[in-house]
C-alpha atoms as a printed R data frame, in Angstrom:
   type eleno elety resid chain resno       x       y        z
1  ATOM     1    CA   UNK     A     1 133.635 226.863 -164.985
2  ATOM     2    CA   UNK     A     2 134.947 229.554 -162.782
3  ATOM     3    CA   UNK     A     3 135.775 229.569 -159.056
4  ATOM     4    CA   UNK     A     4 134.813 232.164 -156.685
5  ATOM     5    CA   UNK     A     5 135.179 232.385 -152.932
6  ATOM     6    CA   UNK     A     6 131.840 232.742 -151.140
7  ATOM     7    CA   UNK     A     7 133.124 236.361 -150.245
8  ATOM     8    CA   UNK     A     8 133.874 237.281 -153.849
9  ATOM     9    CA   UNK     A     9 130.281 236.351 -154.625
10 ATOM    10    CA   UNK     A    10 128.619 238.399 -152.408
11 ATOM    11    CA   UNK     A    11 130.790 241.736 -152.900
12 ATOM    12    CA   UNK     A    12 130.098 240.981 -156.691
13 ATOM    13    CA   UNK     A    13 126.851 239.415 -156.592
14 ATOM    14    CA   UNK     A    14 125.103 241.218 -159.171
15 ATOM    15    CA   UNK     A    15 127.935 240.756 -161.614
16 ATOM    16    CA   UNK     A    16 128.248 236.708 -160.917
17 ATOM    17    CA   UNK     A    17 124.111 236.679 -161.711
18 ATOM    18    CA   UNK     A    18 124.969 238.366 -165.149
19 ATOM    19    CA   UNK     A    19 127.772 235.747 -166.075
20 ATOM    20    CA   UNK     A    20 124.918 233.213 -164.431
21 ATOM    21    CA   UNK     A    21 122.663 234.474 -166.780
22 ATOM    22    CA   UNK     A    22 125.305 234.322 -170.040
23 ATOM    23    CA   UNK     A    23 125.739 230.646 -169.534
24 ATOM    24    CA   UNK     A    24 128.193 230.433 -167.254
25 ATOM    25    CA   UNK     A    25 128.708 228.117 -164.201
26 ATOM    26    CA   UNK     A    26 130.132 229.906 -160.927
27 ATOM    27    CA   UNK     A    27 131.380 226.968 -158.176
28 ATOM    28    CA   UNK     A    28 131.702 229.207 -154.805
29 ATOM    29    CA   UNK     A    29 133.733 227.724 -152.046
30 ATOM    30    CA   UNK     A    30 134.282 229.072 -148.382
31 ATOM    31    CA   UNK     A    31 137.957 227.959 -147.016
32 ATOM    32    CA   UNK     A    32 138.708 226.652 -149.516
33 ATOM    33    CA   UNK     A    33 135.808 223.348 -149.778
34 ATOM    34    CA   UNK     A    34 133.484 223.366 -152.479
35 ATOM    35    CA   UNK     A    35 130.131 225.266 -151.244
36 ATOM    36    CA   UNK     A    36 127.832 225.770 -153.544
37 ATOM    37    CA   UNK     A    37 127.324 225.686 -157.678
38 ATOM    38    CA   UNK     A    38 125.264 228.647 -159.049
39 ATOM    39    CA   UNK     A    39 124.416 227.770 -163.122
40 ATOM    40    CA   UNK     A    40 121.674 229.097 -165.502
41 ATOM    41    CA   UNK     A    41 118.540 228.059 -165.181
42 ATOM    42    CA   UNK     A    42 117.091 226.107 -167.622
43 ATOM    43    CA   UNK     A    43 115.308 228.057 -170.652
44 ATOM    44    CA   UNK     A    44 111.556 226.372 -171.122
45 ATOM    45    CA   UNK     A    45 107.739 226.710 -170.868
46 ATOM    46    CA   UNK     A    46 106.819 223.323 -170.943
47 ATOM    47    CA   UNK     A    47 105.939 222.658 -174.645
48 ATOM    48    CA   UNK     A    48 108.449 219.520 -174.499
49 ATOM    49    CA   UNK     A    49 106.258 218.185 -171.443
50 ATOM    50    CA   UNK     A    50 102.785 219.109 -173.152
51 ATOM    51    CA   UNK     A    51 104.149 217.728 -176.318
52 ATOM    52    CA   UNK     A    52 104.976 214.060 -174.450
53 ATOM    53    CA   UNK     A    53 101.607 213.997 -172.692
54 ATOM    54    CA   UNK     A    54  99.511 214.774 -175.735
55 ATOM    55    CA   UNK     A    55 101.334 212.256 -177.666
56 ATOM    56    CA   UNK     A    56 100.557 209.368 -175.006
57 ATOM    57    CA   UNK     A    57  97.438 208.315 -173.541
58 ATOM    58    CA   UNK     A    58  97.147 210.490 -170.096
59 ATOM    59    CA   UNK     A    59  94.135 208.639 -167.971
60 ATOM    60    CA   UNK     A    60  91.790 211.134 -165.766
61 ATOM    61    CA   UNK     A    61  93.610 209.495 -162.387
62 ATOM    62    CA   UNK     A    62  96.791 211.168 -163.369
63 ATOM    63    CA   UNK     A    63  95.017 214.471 -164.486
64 ATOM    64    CA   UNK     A    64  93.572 214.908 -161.559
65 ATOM    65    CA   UNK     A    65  97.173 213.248 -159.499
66 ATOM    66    CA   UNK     A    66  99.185 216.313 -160.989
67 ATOM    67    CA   UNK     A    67  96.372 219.044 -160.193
68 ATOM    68    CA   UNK     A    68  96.752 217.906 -156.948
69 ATOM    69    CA   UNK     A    69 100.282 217.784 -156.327
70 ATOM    70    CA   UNK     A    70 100.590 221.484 -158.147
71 ATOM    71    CA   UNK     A    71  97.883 222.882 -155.856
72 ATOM    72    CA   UNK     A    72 100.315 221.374 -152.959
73 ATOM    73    CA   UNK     A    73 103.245 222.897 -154.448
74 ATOM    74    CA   UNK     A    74 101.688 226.535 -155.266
75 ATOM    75    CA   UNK     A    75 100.316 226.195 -151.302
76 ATOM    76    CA   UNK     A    76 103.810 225.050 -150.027
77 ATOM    77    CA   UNK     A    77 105.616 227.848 -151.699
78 ATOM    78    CA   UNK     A    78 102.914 230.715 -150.693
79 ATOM    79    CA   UNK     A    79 103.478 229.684 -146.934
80 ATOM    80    CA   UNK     A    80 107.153 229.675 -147.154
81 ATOM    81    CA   UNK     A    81 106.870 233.151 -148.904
82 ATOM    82    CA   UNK     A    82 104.733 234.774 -146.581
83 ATOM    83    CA   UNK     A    83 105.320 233.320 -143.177
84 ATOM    84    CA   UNK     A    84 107.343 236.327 -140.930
């Protein structure tokens, strides 16, 4: 894990998002307090959820709870991203 200074990070922000990107975990601190933790994102496209669900019985309630709560989320985020 490597330390960087909130400073460093955005002078050589491109370059921490490639070691981000190789696995590595950047912690950045300003004066000298622990700030912030930038780490690679986790690598999937939900085959391990899909594979749990289809190997337990999923009743229509809960189909229709998590259609629900992504049409909430997909709404949340597009008025975040587009609001001025």
């Amino acid at each position: 894990m490597r330390t960087m200074t909130a400073t460093e990070v955005s002078r050589n922000f491109a370059s921490v998002l490639d070691r981000a990107e190789h696995g590595e975990t950047i912690v950045i601190t300003r004066g000298g307090r622990r700030l912030a933790t930038l780490a690679p994102a986790p690598a999937g496209n939900g085959a391990a959820i899909r594979g749990f669900l289809a190997s337990h019985r999923v009743d229509d309630d809960f189909v229709d709870d998590v259609a629900s709560a992504r049409e909430g989320i997909t709404d949340e985020m597009s008025a975040t991203w587009h609001d001025g």
